[in-house]
N, C-alpha and C positions, 0 to 999 in steps of 0.2 A: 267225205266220200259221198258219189251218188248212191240214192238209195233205189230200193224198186218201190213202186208207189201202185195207182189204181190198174186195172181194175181192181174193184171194191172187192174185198171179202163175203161172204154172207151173211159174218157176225157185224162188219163194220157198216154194210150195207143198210142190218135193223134200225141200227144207231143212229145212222143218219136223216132215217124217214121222217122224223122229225123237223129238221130242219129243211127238206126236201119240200115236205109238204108243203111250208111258207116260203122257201124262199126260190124256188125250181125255174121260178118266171120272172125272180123279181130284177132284174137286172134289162127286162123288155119294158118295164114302167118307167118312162120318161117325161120330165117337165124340161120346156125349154126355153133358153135366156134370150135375148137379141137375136143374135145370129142361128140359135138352134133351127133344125131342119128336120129332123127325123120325122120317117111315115107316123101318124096317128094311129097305126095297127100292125102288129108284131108278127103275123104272117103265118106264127105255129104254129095255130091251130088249138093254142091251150087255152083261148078264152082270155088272153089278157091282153089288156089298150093301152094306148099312151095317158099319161094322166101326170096332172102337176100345176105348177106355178111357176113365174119367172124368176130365177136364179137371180142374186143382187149383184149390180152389176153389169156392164154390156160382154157380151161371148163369151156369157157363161149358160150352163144347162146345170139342170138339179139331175140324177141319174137315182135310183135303188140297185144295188149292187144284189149279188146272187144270195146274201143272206137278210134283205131288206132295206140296211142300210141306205139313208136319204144319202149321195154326196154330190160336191159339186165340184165339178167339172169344166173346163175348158171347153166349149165350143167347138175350139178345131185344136184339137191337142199336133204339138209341134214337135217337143221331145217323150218318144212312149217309152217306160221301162218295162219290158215281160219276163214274168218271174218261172211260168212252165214255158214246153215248146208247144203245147194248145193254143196259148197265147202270142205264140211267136209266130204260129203254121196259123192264125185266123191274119193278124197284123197283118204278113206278109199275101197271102189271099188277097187280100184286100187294098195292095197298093203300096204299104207303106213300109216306111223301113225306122224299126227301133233306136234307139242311143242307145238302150242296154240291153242285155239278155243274159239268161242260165243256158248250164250246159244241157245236154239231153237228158232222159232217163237212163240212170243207168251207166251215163257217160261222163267222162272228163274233160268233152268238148262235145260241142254242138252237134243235133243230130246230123247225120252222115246225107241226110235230103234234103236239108236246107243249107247244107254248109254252105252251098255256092252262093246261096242268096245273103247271108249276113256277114260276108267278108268284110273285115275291120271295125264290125261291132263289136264294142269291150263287152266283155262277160264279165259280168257283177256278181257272181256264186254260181253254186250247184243248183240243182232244181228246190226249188221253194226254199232255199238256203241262202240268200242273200248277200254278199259282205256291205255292211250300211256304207261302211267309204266308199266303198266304190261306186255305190249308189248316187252318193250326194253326189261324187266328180260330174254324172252322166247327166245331174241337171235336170231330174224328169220334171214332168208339166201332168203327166198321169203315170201311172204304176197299175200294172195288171197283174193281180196277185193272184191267178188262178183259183184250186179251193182249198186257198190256205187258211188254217184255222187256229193256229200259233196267235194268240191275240197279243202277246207281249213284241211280239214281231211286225203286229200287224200296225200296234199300237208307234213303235220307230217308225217305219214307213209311212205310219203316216205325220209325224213328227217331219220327214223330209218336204213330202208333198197332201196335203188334206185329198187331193184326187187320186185315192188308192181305192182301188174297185177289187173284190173277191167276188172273179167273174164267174165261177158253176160252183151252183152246189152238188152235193155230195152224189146225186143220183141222175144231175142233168145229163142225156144226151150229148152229142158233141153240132147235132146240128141246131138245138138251144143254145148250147153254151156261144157258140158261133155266131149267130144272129144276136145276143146280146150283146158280145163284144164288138159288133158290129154296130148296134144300136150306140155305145158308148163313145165309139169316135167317130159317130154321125155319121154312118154309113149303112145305116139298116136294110136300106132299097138296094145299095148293091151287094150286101149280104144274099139277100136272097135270092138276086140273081145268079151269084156263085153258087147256093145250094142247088135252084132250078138247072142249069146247068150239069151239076156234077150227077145229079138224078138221072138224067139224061146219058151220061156217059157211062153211068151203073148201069140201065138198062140194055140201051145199045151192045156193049162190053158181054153182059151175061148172056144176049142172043147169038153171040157170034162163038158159042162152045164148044157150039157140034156137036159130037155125042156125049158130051161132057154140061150140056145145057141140064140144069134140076140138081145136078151130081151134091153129093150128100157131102162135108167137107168139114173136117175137124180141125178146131181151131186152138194151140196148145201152148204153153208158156211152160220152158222145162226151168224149173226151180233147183237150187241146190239138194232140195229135200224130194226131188220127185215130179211130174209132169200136173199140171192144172189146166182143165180146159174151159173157153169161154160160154160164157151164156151169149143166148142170140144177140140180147142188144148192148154187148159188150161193142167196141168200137168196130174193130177187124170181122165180128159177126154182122153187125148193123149195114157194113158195106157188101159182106155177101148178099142176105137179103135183099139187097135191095138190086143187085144181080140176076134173081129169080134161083141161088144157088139153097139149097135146104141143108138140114144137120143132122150126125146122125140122132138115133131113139136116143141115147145115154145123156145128149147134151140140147136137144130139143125146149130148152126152159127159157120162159121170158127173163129176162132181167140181163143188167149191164155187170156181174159179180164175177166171179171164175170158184171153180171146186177147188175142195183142199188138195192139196198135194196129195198123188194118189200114188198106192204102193204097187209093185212088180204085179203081184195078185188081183189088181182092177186095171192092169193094164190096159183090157179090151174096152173099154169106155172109152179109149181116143182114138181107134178105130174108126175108119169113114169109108169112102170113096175115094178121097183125098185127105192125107194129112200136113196140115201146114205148123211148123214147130219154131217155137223162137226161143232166144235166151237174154237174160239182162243183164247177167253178171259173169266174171270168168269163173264162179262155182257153177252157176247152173250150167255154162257150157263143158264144164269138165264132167258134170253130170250126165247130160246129154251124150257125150261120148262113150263114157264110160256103159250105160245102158245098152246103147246101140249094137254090142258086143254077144250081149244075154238071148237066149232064146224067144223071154218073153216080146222084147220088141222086134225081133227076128219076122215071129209069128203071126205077125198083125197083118192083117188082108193089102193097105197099104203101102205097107211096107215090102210085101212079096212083089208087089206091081207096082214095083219102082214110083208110086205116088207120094210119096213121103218129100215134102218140101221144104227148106231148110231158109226162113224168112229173118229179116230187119227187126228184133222185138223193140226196138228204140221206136218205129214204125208202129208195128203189129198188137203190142200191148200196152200201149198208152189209153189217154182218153179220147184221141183225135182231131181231127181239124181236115179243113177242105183238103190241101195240098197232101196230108197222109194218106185220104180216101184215094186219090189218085194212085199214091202209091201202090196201097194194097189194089186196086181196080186191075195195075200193070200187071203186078206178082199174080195175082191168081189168071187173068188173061193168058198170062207166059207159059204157065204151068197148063192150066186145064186145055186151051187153046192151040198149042203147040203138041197134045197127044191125042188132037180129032182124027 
């Protein structure tokens, strides 16, 4: 079964700084073989350079994946397996098209935004869930294991192919995780042009609100057990921001995690100017309705002023990628832009 997965919790977020610390950039450290190409500087801003030796071998590159890991790598990878749709939404960004993939978060088939784009790629499991046969069939040359941390899993895959990359760690951003995986199939320079770009389309997008330019905008994921809303540099927040859109006081906090499931009595915490609500599973959606019925979400300022907007969580509460930014960029354009 799909499961729901990031954003991070708060508790799992501690957990991970750890590895975060080391391994956040490491997947931008490149050595490169004969044919490598990649820019000598990673664009992010975090201070890390290309660095290395040549791979043995001609068209190969030596790569560090998101947990440090030295691997080596193909040059110009020919068949890619993507193990999330982070994975799938940078690949496809970026030109190419998979042998393999998982289903969405949350889904039992590929996200509902990309569908068009990977018509008659076999699906090899659920998200970070793999079936290894099916693996082997698709013949990969790289495997992009998101941030999978199953080492017995990690350890088959690579059993199939040694160029299996664990491309974010636990805490990376989605416009790091992006330019890494960008860096890894030799693409780094038109990574970043995809990020420069979508910048530009965030900005442009949030100027054109109207009276809805600044607007304050609550971002929620309704769980079986009750609604959790995002921190700013959760995915779906990170593209607000970068909109010029704000949050309210309740959810105003750095970080990429989301709150606990919050009960009828702290309702008012996802309260905005706008509320945008999604779900990953048919509980949380039957949750989600079932609430929507009670006073307390009745009551909600949003809610009275018909702003309550009912989003993609396969979209909305992932870790992200170019092609999702887009999406959410449309959904809040639609909504806030269409009631100037």
């Amino acid at each position: 079964m799909p499961f729901a997965r990031r954003p991070l919790s708060p508790a799992r977020r501690r957990a991970a700084q750890a590895l975060a610390a080391t391994g956040a950039v490491a997947l931008l450290l490149t050595g490169c073989g004969s044919s490598g190409s990649s820019s000598s500087s990673s664009g992010s801003g975090s201070g890390s350079s290309a660095s290395g030796s040549p791979a043995a071998g001609g068209g190969k590159r030596t790569v560090k994946d998101a947990t440090g890991k030295a691997v080596e790598i193909p040059a110009e990878p020919k068949r890619i397996v993507t193990l999330t749709q982070e994975d799938l939404d940078a690949v496809l960004a970026l030109g190419l098209k998979p042998v393999g993939i998982t289903n969405g978060q949350g889904l039992a088939e590929p996200p509902a935004y990309l569908k068009d784009k990977v018509q008659g790629v076999p699906v090899v499991g659920n998200l970070l869930q793999p079936v290894m046969d099916k693996v082997i069939a698709a013949k990969p040359d790289l495997i992009l294991a998101g941030d999978m941390q199953d080492e017995q899993m990690l350890k088959q895959l690579r059993e199939i192919t040694p160029a299996t990359l664990v491309t974010m760690a636990p805490t990376d951003d989605w416009k790091l995780a992006f330019r890494g995986i960008g860096n890894a199939v030799n693409k780094l320079d038109q990574a970043n042009k995809v990020i420069t770009e979508y910048e530009g389309k965030a900005t442009k997008a949030g100027g054109e609100l109207g009276k809805n330019k600044g607007a304050a905008v609550s971002i929620v994921r309704w769980n079986p057990t009750g609604p959790s809303w995002m921190e700013k540099k959760q995915f779906a927040g990170g593209v607000a921001l970068d909109m010029g859109l704000t949050r309210p006081a309740a959810q105003d906090k750095d970080g990429n995690a989301h709150s606990p499931a919050l009960s009828l009595e702290k309702l008012n915490e996802i309260d905005g100017d706008w509320l945008f609500l999604s779900t990953l599973t048919d509980d949380g959606k039957s949750a989600l309705k079932d609430v929507q019925s009670k006073p307390a979400y009745q009551e909600l300022g949003a809610v009275k002023n018909n702003h309550a907007v009912t989003v993609d969580g396969s979209v909305w509460s992932t870790r992200g990628g170019p092609l999702a930014a887009e999406a959410v960029i449309g959904d809040i354009g639609k909504a806030l832009g269409s009631a100037s």
